[in-house]
ZAMARGU-4260 file (C-alpha; in steps of 0.2 Angstrom, whole numbers, plus 5000, padded with zeros to 4 digits):
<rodrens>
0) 4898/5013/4958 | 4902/5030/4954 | 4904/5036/4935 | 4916/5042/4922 | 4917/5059/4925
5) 4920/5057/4942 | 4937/5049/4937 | 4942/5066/4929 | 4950/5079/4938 | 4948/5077/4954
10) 4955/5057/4954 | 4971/5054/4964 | 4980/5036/4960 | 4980/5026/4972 | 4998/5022/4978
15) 4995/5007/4991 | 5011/4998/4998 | 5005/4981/5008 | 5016/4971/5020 | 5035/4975/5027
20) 5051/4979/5021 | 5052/4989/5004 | 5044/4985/4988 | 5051/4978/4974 | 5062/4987/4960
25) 5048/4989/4947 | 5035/4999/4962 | 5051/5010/4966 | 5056/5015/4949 | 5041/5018/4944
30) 5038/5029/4959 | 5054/5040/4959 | 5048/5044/4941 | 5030/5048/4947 | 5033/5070/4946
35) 5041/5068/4929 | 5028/5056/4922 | 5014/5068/4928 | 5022/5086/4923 | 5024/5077/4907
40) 5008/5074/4905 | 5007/5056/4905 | 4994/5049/4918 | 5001/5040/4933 | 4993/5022/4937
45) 4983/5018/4954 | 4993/5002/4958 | 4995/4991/4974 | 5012/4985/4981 | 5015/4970/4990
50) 5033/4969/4997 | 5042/4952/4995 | 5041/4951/5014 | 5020/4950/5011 | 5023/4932/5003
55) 5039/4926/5013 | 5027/4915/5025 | 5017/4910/5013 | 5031/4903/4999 | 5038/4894/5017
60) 5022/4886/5022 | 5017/4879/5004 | 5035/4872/5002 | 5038/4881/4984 | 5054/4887/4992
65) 5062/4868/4993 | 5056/4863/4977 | 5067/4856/4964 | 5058/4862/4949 | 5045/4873/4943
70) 5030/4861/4940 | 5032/4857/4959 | 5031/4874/4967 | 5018/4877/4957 | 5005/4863/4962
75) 5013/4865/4981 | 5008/4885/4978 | 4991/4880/4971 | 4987/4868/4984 | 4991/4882/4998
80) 4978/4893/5004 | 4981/4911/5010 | 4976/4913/5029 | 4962/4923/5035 | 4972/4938/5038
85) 4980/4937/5020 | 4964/4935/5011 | 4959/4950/5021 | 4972/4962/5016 | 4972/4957/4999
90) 4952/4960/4997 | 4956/4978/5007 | 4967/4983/4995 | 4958/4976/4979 | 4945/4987/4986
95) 4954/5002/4987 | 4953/5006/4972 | 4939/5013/4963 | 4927/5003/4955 | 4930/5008/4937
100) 4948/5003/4941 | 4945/4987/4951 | 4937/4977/4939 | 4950/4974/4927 | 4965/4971/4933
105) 4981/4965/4930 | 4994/4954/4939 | 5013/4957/4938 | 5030/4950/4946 | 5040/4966/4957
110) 5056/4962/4956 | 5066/4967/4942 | 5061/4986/4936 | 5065/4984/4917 | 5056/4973/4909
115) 5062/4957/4905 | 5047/4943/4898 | 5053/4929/4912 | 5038/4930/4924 | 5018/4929/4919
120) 5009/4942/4921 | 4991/4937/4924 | 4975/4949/4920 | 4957/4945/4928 | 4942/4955/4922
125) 4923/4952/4929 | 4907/4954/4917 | 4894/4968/4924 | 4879/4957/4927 | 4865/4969/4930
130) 4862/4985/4935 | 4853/4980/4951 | 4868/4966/4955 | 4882/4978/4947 | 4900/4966/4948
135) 4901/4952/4954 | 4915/4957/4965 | 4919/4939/4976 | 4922/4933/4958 | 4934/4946/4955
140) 4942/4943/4971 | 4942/4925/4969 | 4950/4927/4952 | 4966/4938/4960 | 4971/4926/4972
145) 4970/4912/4959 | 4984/4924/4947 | 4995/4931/4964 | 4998/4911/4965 | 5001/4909/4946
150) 5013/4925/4946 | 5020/4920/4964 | 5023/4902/4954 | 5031/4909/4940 | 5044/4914/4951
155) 5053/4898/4951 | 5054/4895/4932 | 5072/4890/4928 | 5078/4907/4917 | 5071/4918/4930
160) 5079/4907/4944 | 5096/4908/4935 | 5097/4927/4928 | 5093/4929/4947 | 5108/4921/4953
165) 5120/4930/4939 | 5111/4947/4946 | 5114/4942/4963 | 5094/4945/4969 | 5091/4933/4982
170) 5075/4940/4991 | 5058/4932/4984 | 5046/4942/4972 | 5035/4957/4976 | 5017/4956/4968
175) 5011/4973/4959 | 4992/4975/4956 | 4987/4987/4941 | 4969/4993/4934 | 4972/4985/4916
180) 4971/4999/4903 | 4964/4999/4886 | 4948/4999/4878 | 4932/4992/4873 | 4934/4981/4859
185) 4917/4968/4851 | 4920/4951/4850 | 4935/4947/4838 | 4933/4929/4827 | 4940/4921/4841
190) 4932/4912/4856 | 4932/4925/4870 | 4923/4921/4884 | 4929/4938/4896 | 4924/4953/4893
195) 4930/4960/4876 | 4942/4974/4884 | 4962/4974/4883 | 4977/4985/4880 | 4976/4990/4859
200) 4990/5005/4859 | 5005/5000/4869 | 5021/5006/4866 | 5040/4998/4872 | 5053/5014/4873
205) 5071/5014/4877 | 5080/5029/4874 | 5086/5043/4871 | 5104/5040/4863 | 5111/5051/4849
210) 5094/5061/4851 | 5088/5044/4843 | 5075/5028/4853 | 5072/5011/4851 | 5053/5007/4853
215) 5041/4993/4849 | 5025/4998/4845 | 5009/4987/4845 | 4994/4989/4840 | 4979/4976/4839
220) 4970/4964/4850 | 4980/4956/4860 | 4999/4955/4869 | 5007/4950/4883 | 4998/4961/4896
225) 4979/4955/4891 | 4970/4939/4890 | 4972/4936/4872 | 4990/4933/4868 | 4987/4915/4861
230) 4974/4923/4847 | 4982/4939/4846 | 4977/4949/4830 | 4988/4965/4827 | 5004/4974/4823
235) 5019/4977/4828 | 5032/4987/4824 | 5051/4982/4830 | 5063/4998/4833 | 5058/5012/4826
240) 5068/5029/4827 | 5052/5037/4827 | 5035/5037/4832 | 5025/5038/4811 | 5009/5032/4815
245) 5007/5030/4797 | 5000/5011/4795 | 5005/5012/4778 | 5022/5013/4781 | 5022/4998/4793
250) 5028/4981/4790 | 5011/4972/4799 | 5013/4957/4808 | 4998/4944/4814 | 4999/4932/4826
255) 4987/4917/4828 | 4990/4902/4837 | 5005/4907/4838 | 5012/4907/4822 | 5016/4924/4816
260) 5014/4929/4797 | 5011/4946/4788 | 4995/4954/4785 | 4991/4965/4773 | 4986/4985/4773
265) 4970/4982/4768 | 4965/4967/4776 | 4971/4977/4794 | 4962/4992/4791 | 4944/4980/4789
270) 4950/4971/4805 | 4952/4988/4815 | 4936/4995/4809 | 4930/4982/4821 | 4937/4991/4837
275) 4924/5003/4844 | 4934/5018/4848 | 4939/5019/4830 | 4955/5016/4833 | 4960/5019/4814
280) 4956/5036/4814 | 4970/5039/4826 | 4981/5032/4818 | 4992/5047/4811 | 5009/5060/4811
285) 5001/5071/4823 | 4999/5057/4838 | 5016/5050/4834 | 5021/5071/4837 | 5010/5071/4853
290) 5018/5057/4862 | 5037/5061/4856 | 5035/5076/4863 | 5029/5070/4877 | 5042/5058/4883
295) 5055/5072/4878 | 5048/5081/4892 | 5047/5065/4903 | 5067/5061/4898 | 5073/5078/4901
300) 5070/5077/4919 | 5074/5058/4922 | 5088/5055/4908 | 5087/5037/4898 | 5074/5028/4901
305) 5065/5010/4896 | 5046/5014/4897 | 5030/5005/4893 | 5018/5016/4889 | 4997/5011/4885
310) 4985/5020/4877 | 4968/5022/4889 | 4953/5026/4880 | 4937/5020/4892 | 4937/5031/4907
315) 4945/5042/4896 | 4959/5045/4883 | 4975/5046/4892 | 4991/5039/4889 | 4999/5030/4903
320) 5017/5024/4909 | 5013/5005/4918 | 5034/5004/4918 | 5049/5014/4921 | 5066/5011/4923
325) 5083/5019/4920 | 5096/5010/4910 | 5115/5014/4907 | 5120/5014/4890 | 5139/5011/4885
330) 5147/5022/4875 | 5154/5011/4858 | 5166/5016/4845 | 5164/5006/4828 | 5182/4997/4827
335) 5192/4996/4811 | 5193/4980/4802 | 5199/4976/4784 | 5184/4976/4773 | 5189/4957/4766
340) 5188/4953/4786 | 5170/4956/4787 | 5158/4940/4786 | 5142/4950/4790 | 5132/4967/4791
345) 5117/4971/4800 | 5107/4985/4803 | 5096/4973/4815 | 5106/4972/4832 | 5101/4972/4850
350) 5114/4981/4864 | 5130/4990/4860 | 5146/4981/4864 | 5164/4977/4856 | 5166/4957/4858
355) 5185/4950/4854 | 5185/4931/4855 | 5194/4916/4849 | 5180/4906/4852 | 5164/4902/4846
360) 5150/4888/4847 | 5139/4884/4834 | 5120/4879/4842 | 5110/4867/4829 | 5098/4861/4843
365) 5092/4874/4856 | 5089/4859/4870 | 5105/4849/4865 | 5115/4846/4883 | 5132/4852/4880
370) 5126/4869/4876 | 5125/4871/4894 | 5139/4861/4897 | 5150/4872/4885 | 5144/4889/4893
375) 5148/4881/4910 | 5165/4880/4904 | 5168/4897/4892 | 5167/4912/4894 | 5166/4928/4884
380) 5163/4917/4867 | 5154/4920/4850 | 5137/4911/4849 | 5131/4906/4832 | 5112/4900/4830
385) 5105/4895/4816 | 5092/4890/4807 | 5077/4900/4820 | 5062/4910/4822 | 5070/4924/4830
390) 5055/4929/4839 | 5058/4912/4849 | 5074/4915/4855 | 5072/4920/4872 | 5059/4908/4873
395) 5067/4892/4869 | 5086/4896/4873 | 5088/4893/4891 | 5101/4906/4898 | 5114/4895/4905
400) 5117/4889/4888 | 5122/4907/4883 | 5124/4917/4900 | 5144/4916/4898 | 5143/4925/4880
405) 5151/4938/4874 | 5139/4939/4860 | 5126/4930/4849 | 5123/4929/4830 | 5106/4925/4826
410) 5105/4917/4808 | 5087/4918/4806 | 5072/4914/4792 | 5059/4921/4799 | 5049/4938/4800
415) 5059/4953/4806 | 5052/4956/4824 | 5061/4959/4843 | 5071/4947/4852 | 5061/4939/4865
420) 5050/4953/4875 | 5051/4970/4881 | 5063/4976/4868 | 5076/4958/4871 | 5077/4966/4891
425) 5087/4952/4899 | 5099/4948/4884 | 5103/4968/4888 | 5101/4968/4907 | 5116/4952/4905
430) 5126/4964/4892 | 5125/4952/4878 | 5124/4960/4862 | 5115/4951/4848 | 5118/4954/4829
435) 5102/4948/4817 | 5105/4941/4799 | 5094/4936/4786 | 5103/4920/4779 | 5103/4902/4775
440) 5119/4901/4787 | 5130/4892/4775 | 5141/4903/4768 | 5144/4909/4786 | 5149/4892/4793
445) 5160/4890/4778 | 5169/4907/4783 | 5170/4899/4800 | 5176/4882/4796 | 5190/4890/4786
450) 5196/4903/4797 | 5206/4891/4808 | 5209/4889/4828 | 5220/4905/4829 | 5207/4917/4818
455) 5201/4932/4829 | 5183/4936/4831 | 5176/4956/4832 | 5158/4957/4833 | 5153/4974/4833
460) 5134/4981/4839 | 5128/4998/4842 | 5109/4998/4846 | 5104/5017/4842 | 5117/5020/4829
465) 5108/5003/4819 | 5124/4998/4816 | 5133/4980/4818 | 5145/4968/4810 | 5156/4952/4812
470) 5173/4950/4807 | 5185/4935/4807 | 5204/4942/4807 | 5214/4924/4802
</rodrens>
């Protein structure tokens, strides 16, 4: 079995690459980074890589590859079994890593490098049954192949399909394998039949720009890289320019059933008193120094970067970098407009982009028809949308009835809180920029209405400088 302390020191991640050809954007990025990360004191994750050409006879065989739609590839990728040989290397590498690693893992789509929210993820953990019988490791092993398919599956959802075709990847996914990390946490009021163990500290980061970042910190049980997301109880704290781990000063967000209302200070403090590491008393100033300082040094020697860093506190405490990528980021200059031009201000916007337009839609119904049909037709136009839970938008507006943008203007009434995933990655990766606005949406539509056919449209955004605006010029 081995023990903890052996994992200290002497412990050398595992860095596995399975199949032919090269692996997928999200292994090599994180693998160029790999001396930076270290000297920075970050620890680097054992992961396994399986190359897109790994799965190419496999997609074939099953027929996913001639499906028309994402409900058939995945029953024709559930019905297909591995071969012999596949099983084989799959239960070799699994078992390459060390058993304190193995059995918690987590299941993830190689082949984009930022993250983007479009495929699943899967994780698989296995209970520790005795100490004579240790893991049940042929449960575990089972269990991966079950989510590589599910992943695999994932593949051919529509918006992933499509921002492939706009990006021009055409080679199938890659598959990364990663020891989840996290902590121990009891048994939470919801029905947890795994064991109690998932990412608690996890952080988004994107940056640095005018010395400033953009990150997402969350903190609780639950999220998109552990088993819990339907029932997740936490926080999480949209584009902060700093790390101030300083609960009091934090908007705190719960999530159950997916419905996401605001908790209070009080009422989150009793609910973290619950996690055994004592996760509350590290929650101050001085870790929120620690780990600035710590990318700082990362992002010296690798320039911008969009990271996801988690918080390991079983084998031991470390903080650890599951994701790195680089991004480019487009210098913007705030246009002059006259001030009775302006129809909105935000300090709430996603990208950084000048958009002039004459054109502009109005989306009432995210699944209405001629959305699509409109964006097939237009290009470089305004997108209004309104009334909506922001926190929906990338989940329920397909992108080809918005991939033709120029930019979007969310009208929103719910809680402040990121577009979509991974700090809004594929609204960024397509280079739309999005403004956020508090509002009923009317007086907007009015200014609209009334502008005219010939009125000009300037939506301005500038992500790190918290900064954007629209203006109609009649």
């Amino acid at each position: 079995m081995g023990d903890i302390n052996s994992m200290d020191g002497a412990h050398k991640p595992l860095q596995l690459t399975v199949g032919t050809g090269r692996c997928g954007p999200k292994t090599m990025r994180l693998r160029e980074d790999k001396n930076a990360i270290e000297s920075a004191g970050f620890y680097f994750p054992d992961h396994i890589s399986f190359t897109p050409e790994f799965w190419g006879r496999y997609l074939w065989e099953s027929g996913a590859l001639k499906a028309k739609n994402l409900f058939e590839a995945r029953v024709k990728i559930n019905k297909h079994e591995f071969t012999p040989e596949e099983k084989g290397m799959i239960r070799d590498s699994v078992f390459s890593l060390h058993p304190l690693l193995r059995r918690r893992l987590i299941i993830r789509s190689d082949e984009y490098a930022m993250g983007l929210g479009l495929a699943t993820s899967k994780c698989t953990s296995v209970p520790f049954e005795s100490k004579k019988k240790g893991f049940d490791w042929d449960l575990l092993l089972e269990r991966v192949e079950e989510n590589i398919k599910n992943v695999l599956a994932s593949g051919f959802n529509g918006n992933l399909m499509e921002f492939k075709r706009i990006k021009g990847i055409e080679e199938n996914m890659g598959i990364m394998i990663m020891p989840l990390f996290g902590e121990d946490i009891p048994l939470d009021p919801v029905n947890i039949k795994e064991p109690a163990y998932c990412p608690v500290l996890s952080i988004n980061y994107l940056g640095k720009i005018y010395g400033k970042c953009l990150s997402s910190i969350g903190i609780g049980i639950g999220g998109a890289n552990s088993n819990f997301g339907k029932h997740s109880f936490g926080l999480d704290v949209p584009f902060h320019d700093f790390f101030d781990f300083t609960p009091i000063h934090w908007r705190i967000l719960l999530e159950e059933s997916g419905t996401i209302k605001e908790m209070n200070i009080e009422r989150y403090v009793d609910y973290l008193a619950r996690i055994k590491s004592n996760t509350w008393d590290r929650l101050y100033p001085k870790m929120g120094m620690e780990i600035n300082k710590m990318i700082d040094k990362l992002i010296e020697k690798t320039g911008p970067r969009w990271l996801e860093i988690v918080k390991e506190d079983v084998l031991r405490p470390i903080w650890v970098v599951v994701q790195s990528s680089p991004f480019e980021y487009r210098e913007v200059e705030k246009p002059e407009v006259a001030e009775d031009s302006l129809v909105l201000k935000s300090d709430r916007v996603l990208g950084s982009k000048i958009v002039k337009t004459r054109k502009v839609k109005i989306i009432y119904n995210l699944e209405k028809e001629d959305n699509v049909e409109y964006n097939e037709k237009n290009k470089d136009y305004l997108l209004i949308v309104k009334p909506l839970l922001l926190r929906k938008l990338g989940e329920l507006l397909p992108i080809e009835s918005f991939s033709n943008a120029g930019g979007i203007v969310c009208i929103i009434n719910d809680i402040e809180s990121p577009v979509g995933t991974h700090l809004g990655g594929y609204f960024r990766e397509l280079d739309i920029p999005i403004i956020t606005f508090i509002s009923s949406g009317e007086k907007i539509e009015e200014r609209i209405n009334n502008a005219g056919a010939n009125a000009e449209y300037t939506l301005y955004a500038n992500e790190f400088k918290k900064e954007g605006f629209l203006a109609i010029d009649k």
